[in-house]
Phi, psi and omega in degrees: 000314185293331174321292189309306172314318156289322177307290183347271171349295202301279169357300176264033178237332171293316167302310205262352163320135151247052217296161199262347201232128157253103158260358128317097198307336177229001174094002151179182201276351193248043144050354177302352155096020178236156184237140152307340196256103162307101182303123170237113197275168345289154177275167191233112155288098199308308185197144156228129202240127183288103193261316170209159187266144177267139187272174232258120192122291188296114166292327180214170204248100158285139172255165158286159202258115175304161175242134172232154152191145157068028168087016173199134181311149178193112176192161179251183179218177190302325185280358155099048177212093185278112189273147157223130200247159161275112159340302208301310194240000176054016150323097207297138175245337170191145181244169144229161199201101158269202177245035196225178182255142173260095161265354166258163182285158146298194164198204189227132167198095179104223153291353205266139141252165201212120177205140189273171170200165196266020144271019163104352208255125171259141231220115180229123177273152136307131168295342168251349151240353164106310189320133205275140199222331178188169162204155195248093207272086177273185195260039175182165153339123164244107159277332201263180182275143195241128183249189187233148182220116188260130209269104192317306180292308180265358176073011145287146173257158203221140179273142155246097172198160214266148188208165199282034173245040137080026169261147136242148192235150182277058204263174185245124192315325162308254146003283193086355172316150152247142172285323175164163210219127166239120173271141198237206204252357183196223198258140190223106194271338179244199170276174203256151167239160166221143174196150180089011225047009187263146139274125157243153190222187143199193200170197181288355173257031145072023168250169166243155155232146178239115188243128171300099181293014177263328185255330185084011156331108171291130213259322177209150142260117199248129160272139156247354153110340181196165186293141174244119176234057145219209176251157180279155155269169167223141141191152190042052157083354189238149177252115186250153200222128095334126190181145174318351177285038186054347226231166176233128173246138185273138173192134177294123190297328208272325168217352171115337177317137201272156193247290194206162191207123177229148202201096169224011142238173182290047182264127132270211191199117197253312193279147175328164067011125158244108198285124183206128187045254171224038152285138145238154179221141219221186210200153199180151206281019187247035175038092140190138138313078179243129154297121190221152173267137212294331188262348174237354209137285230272175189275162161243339182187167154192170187208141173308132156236153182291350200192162195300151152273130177240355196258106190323135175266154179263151187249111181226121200078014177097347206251300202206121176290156170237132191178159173259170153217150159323005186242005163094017187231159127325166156176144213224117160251145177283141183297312187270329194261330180100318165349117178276153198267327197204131148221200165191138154279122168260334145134008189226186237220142174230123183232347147319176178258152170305130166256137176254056216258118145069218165272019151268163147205118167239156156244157159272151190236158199278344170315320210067021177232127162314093224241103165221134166301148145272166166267190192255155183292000000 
């Protein structure tokens, strides 16, 4: 009894948290997509920052999906220029500037950010001046988002992230050494999660793969039958998945076994799954937003958006999915009913995942400007 009350505790003092930082592109390395931090509508637009001008030709200006710590903002844009902004006031504090587009998020390891980019370079700065610390050269185009793996014995960390020469690679956080690099069957568009000590990752070559994220040993390959282009979740042992094949899917971390498979138009479906209790939720190019229950399937609700959703959603206290759509709105759902609580137009097509830092929340937008709320009083 005294346990339980305590797990409780624990529970709401966590629920009721305003951590100030996402540092984690989805809110933890096992990609499931939830915040601690309790939404009070309507949100306020706080700042906004013009990351980039659109050039002559380009249908849309993407940005990557923020990072926040110590009170500062962190993403690249399509146009090769990776910003670090002041949270408060959305002051630029420092740029970098390659020769690729940064479409996945960083991430943090140590003083360092570490982001891939689509001139082949995974590229890692100091975080307070921007000074270039090391860079790592594969052989293709890097879309995806990049985490961290803190090693439990020696506590080193290790950057884990995928790149279009059909890898993923292991590097040392420091360094930039590589530990080991595992090859796959095609091209790997999202981040990789890790739990368990497993990395899973997927990709164009319409499989997960499951890896000893300490040796990068491979452990299973599971098809799922079509490209999967984003990152997969993990949690309690099930890997939930999202993918072109219209369907979202369950599979047991432990032999691979399919748990459930939901599907119910010819859609696909490009943004991630966010897990919370016994929902998963998810967003899908058929302009709807579905909740499904994690043990069966089967649906609990869903809701119309005017246009494909591309944007992972954040869960946030248990309370209100967050997400974005092509059709140029924000949008906040009850978590149990599906009902909208909020929404706001921003007027440009949103395909990020939300960073959810303390009583911000941003998104980025297909415009090339960066959009952050306060939350409300």
């Amino acid at each position: 009894m005294r346990a339980t009350l305590f797990l409780s505790l624990l529970l709401s003092a966590a629920l009721h948290a305003q951590p100030a930082e996402w540092p984690d592109s989805r809110g933890n390395a096992a990609m499931t997509g939830v915040s601690p931090v309790e939404l009070k509508f309507p949100l306020e637009l706080a700042w906004q920052f013009k990351l980039m001008d659109k050039p002559k030709g380009q249908a849309e200006m993407l940005v990557s999906s923020a990072i926040v710590r110590s009170g500062k903002v962190y993403l690249g844009s399509k146009d090769g220029k990776f910003f670090c902004l002041d949270l408060a006031t959305g002051k630029e504090v420092w740029k970098a500037e390659a020769k690729g587009a940064f479409d996945g998020a960083a991430a943090f390891a140590g003083d360092l950010v570490v982001v891939g980019c689509q001139d082949g370079f995974v590229y890692a700065w100091n975080a307070d001046t921007g000074k270039e610390a090391w860079k790592f050269e594969t052989q293709a185009e890097i879309h995806a988002a990049a985490n961290v793996w803190t090693d439990p014995a020696t506590k080193a960390q290790k950057i884990i992230i995928g790149s279009y020469d059909y890898s993923v690679y292991c590097l040392d956080a420091k360094t930039g050494a590589k530990d080991w690099a595992a090859e796959t069957g095609y091209y790997i568009n999202g981040g990789c999660a890790i739990g368990d000590g497993k990395v899973v990752f997927g990709g164009c070559d319409s499989v997960l793969h499951v890896h000893d994220v300490k040796t990068g040993k491979e452990e299973r390959q599971i098809e799922v039958g079509a490209y999967i282009g984003n990152n997969v979740a993990i949690a309690d042992g099930v890997i939930y998945v999202s993918h072109y094949g219209n369907r979202v899917g369950a599979y047991r971390v432990a032999d691979g076994m399919k748990v459930w498979e939901y599907g119910e138009r010819e859609f696909e479906y490009y943004a991630a799954p966010a897990i919370w209790e016994k929902g998963v939720y998810v967003g899908g190019r058929d302009k709807r937003f579905h909740a499904i229950d994690r043990v069966t399937g089967a649906q609990l609700w869903e809701f119309r958006a005017r246009d494909r959703i591309d944007s992972s959603a954040v869960i946030c206290a248990g309370k209100v999915a967050l997400f974005g759509s092509d059709d140029g709105y924000l949008y906040a759902l009850d978590l149990k009913t599906g009902k909208e609580v909020w929404h706001n137009e921003i007027g440009a097509p949103v395909k990020t995942s939300a960073a959810v830092a303390g009583n911000h929340v941003l998104f980025g937008a297909d415009d090339g400007v960066l959009y952050v709320f306060k939350n409300g009083k």
